[in-house]
C-alpha positions in Angstrom: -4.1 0.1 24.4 -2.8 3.6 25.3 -3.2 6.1 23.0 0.4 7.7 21.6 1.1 10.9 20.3 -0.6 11.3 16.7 2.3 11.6 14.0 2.2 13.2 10.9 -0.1 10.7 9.3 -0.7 13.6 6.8 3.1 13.7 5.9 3.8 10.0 5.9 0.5 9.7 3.1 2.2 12.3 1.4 5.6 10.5 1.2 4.1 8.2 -1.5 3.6 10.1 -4.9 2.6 9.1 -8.5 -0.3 7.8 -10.1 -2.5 7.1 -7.8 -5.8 6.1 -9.0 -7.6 5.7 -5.6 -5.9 8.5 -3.6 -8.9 10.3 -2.1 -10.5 7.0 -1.4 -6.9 6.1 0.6 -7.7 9.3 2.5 -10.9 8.8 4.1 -9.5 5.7 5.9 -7.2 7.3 7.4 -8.7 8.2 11.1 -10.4 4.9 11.4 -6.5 2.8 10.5 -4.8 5.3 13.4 -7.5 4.5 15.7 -7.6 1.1 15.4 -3.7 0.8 15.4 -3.1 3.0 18.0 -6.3 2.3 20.6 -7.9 -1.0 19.6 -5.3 -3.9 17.9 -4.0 -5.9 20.3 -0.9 -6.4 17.5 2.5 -4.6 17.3 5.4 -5.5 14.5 6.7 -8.3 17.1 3.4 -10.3 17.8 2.3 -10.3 14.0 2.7 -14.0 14.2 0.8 -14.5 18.0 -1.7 -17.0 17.4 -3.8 -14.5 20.0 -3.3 -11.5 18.2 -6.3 -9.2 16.9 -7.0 -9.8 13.1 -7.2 -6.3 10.9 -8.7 -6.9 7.1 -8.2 -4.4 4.7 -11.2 -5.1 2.2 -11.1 -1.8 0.8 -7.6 -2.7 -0.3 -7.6 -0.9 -3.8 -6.6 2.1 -2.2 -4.1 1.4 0.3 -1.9 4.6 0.9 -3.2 5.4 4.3 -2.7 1.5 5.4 1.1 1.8 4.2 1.0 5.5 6.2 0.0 4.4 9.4 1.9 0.6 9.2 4.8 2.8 9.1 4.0 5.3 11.9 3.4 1.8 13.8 6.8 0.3 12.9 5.7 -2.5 11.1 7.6 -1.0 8.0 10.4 1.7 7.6 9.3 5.1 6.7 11.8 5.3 3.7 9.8 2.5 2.3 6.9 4.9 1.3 9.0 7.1 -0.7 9.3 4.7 -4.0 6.2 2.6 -3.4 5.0 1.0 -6.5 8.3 0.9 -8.0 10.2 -1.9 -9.1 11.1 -3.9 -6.5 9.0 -2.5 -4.1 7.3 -3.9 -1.6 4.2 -2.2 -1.5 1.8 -2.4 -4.4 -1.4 -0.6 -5.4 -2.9 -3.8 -3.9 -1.2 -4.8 -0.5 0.5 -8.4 -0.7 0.5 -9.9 2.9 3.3 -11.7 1.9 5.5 -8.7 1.4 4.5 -6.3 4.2 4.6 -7.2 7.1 1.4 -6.8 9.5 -0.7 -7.1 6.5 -3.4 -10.0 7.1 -4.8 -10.7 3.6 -3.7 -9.6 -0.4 -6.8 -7.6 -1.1 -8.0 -5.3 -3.9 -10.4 -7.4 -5.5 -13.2 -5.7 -4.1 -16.2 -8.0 -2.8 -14.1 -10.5 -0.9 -12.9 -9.4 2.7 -15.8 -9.7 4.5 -16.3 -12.9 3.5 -12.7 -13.5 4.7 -13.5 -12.2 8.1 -16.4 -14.5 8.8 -14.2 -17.3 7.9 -11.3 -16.2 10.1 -13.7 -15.3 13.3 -15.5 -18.7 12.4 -11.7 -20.2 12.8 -10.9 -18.3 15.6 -14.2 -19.6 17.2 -13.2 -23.4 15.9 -10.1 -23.1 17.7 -11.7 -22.2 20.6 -9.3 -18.8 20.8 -11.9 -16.2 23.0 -9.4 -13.5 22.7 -8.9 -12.6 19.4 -11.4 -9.6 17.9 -11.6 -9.5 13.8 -11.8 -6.0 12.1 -12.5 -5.5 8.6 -12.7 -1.9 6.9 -14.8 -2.1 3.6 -16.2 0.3 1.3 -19.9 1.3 0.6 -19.5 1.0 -2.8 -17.8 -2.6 -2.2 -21.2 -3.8 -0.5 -23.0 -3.8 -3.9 -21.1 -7.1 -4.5 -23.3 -10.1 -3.8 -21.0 -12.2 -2.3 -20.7 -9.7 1.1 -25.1 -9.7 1.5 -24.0 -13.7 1.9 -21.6 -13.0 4.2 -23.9 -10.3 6.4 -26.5 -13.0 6.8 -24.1 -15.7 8.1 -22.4 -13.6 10.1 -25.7 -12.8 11.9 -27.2 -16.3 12.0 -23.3 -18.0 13.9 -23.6 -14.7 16.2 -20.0 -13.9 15.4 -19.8 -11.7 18.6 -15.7 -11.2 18.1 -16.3 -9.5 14.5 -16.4 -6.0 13.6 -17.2 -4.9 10.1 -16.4 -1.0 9.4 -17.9 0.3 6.4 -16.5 3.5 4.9 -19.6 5.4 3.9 -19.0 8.3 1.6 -21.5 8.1 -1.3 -19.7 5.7 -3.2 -22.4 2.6 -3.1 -24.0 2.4 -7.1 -27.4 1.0 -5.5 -27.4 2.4 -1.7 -29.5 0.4 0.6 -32.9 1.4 1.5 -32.8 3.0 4.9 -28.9 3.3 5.0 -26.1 1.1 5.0 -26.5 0.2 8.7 -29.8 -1.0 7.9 -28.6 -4.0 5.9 -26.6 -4.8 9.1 -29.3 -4.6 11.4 -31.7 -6.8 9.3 -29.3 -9.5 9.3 -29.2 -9.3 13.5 -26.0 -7.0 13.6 -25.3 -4.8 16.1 -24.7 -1.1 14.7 -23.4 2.4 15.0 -23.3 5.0 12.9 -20.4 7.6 13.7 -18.5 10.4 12.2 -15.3 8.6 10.0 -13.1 11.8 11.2 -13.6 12.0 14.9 -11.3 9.7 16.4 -12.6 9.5 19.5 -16.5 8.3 18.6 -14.5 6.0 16.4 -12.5 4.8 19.3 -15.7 4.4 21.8 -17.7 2.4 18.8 -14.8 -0.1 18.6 -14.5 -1.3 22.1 -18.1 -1.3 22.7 -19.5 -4.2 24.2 -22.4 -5.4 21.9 -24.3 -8.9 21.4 -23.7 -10.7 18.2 -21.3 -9.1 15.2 -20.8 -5.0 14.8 -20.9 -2.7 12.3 -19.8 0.5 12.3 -21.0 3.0 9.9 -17.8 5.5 9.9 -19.2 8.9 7.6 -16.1 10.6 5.5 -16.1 12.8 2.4 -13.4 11.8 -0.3 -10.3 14.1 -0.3 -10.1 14.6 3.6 -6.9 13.5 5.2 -7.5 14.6 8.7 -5.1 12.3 11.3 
């Protein structure tokens, strides 16, 4: 996809005040969300339904102010919507609910769970015998201390899900680490991985569309607090 004119992603983040628990966590997403929905997702707010369409999972889904920020700089949502998020009534939750926003893929927040989702949809995809669709899923380091995504690494790997990406937000969150790195646990598994910085858009853009043999991780570094886009 051809790359638009970065908005305000800064301003639009801003739009949604309150108390916000996982703020700074919302921030350092917010490069790899604009990259993906500007460069990369084959989806727009009228082919949300296209059987054909790119997937996008929001694991990391506890803090979800940057995926409301750039859903509305997309058009999937009105702007105005961010300006009493959380309210009554509202749409959009601290926890995004796929069946009030539109665009959104799965209800997530629970964290531990969306991986395992996106080998299930890729392994779907794959069952269907769609060779189009690509699966995305953004989760957090501290997220992959949960058992339940080592399970879903390993099968990944072994059904050579070639059509799944797995970013993992990597700013010193993770209670137990990994040794040799987070990409590490990727590569053991037979992942394909890159490790690039989580605020340069363009390496971001280049480790997305990279042709690569089997599933891909991509190890996107941020410090909490930055909202760079």
């Amino acid at each position: 996809m051809t790359p638009t004119t970065t908005p305000d992603l800064a301003a639009l983040f801003g739009r949604m005040t309150g108390d916000e628990k996982h703020e700074m966590a919302a921030a350092s997403t917010l490069d790899v969300l604009w990259v993906l929905y500007d460069r990369v997702l084959t989806v727009t707010p009228a082919t949300v339904d296209d059987p054909d369409r790119d997937r996008f999972l929001l694991s990391k889904g506890h803090g979800p102010m940057a995926y409301y920020a750039v859903l509305a700089a997309k058009g999937f949502i009105a702007e105005s919507t961010l300006d009493d998020w959380t309210t009554f009534g509202s749409p959009l939750g601290q926890h995004p609910d796929r069946n009030l926003v539109p665009g959104v893929e799965i209800s997530s927040g629970s964290l531990g769970h969306g991986l395992g989702l996106a080998v299930g949809t890729a392994l779907g995809l794959r069952a269907q015998n769609r060779s189009t669709p690509r699966v995305f899923v953004l989760v957090g380091d501290g997220e992959l201390d949960e058992g339940s995504n080592h399970e879903a690494i390993a099968l990944a790997g072994r059904f050579h899900l070639d059509r799944l990406t797995a970013i993992a937000i990597d700013n010193g969150s993770s209670s137990h680490g990994w040794p040799g790195g987070i990409a590490n646990r990727f590569a053991v598994e037979g992942w394909h991985t890159t490790t690039v910085d989580g605020r340069d858009q363009d390496a971001l853009h280049a480790a997305f569309t990279a042709s690569h043999d089997g599933p891909h991780a991509v190890i996107a570094m941020t410090r909490n607090g930055e909202t760079h886009a």
